[in-house]
C-alpha positions, 0 to 999 in steps of 0.5 A: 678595288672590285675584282672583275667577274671571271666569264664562264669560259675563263673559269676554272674547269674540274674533272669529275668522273660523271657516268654516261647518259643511258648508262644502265647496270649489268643486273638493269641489261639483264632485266632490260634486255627482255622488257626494255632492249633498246634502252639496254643496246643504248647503254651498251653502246656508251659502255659496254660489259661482259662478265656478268651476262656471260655468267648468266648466259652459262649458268642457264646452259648449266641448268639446261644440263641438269634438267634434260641431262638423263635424256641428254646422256641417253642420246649421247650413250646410243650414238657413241653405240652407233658409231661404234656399231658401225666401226665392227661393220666396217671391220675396224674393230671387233665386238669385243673391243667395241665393247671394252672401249665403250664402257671405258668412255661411257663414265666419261660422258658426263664431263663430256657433255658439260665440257663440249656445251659450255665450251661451244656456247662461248666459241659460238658468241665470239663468232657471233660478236665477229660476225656482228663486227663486220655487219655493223663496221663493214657493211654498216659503216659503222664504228663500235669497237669489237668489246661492244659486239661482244657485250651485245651477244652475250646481252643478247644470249640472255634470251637463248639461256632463258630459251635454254631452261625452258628447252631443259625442262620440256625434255625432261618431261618429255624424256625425248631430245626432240621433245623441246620444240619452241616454235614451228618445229612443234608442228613436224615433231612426229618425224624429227629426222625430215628435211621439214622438220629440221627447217621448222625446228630451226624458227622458233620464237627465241631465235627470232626474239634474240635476232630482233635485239641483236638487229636493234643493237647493230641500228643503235651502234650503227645509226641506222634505221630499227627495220634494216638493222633487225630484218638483216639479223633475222635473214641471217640468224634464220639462215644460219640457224636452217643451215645448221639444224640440216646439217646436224639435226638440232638447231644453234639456238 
């Protein structure tokens, strides 16, 4: 007797764990994000990561440490001074207490300036990714879950940790805190402490290329198209970035 042939919808089905269409590795993104980043957001969006481009993005502020960190304990030394300086005039304590607790702080700036960067670098991307949820699910209409924010930012700090380095080294050499300037703020750089100068400083070519991909991460997850996804993140980046240079100086990226 001939066995009748099973239709393909009646055949058995098997599972297997086949990886994701666009599915690229965490060393790929890293690589990716600078010459490939829509394909990176895309394996984003199908499976979102984090580890690995948090340690990257924190060994680049590491390194940015080491290299200007002379000039960067200098600067901190001369406004811990300043501050205290500023107590005697005030008359809210002596010379000679300002004093004491100077040198009793000053061996501690080191482990302040480590601790306070590294710790503000990873409070500044999860406010990032938040600030990125709600663009991309509220006013969007989008739907990605924050875990796939959060990769996006910290995907997209590869290229402030690359601006990092570079901004590191330029300090050095300079052995000035103004002396890293990676975009029009090279043009205002004889008098750092004007209005013009803090607003040059805050557009510089990291912090555009960074919203770029992010704006191109939040059309990917969103469905929407590449012009509103990475003009919104530019208005908004720049935005911020302006606003916080006025208020202290030095721009967030």
């Amino acid at each position: 007797m001939v066995q009748e042939e099973q239709r393909p919808e009646e055949m058995p089905q098997e599972n297997y764990d086949m990886p994701s269409e666009g599915t690229m590795s965490p060393f790929a993104k890293i690589i990716g994000v600078i010459i490939d980043p829509e394909r990176v957001v895309k394996s984003i969006s199908n499976k979102p990561d984090w580890l690995i481009p948090l340690a990257v993005l924190l060994l680049g502020v590491f390194i940015f440490i080491i290299a200007a960190g002379d000039v960067l304990t200098q600067f901190a030394l001369d406004n811990m001074m300043n501050s205290f300086e500023q107590q005697v005039e005030r008359g809210g304590m002596s010379e000679t207490q300002a004093e004491q607790i100077f040198n009793q702080q000053k061996g501690m700036i080191g482990y302040w300036i480590y601790g306070q960067t590294f710790f503000m670098t990873v409070v500044q991307r999860l406010l990032g990714a938040l600030g990125l949820l709600f663009i991309g699910n509220i006013l969007f209409g989008g739907d990605k879950k924050f875990k796939h924010y959060w990769s996006l930012v910290l995907y997209g700090g590869i290229i402030a940790a690359l601006g990092s380095i570079i901004s590191g080294i330029l300090v050095n050499i300079s052995g000035d805190m103004f002396g890293a300037q990676l975009g029009l703020g090279i043009l205002t750089n004889s008098n750092p402490d004007t209005t013009l100068h803090k607003i040059a400083s805050a557009i510089n070519f990291f912090a555009i290329w960074e919203a770029t991909v992010l704006g191109l991460g939040i059309s990917v997850f969103t469905n929407s198209t590449r012009a509103k996804g990475i003009m919104t993140l530019l208005f908004i980046t720049l935005g911020l970035n302006i606003g916080f240079s006025l208020m202290t100086g030095f721009p967030m990226m």
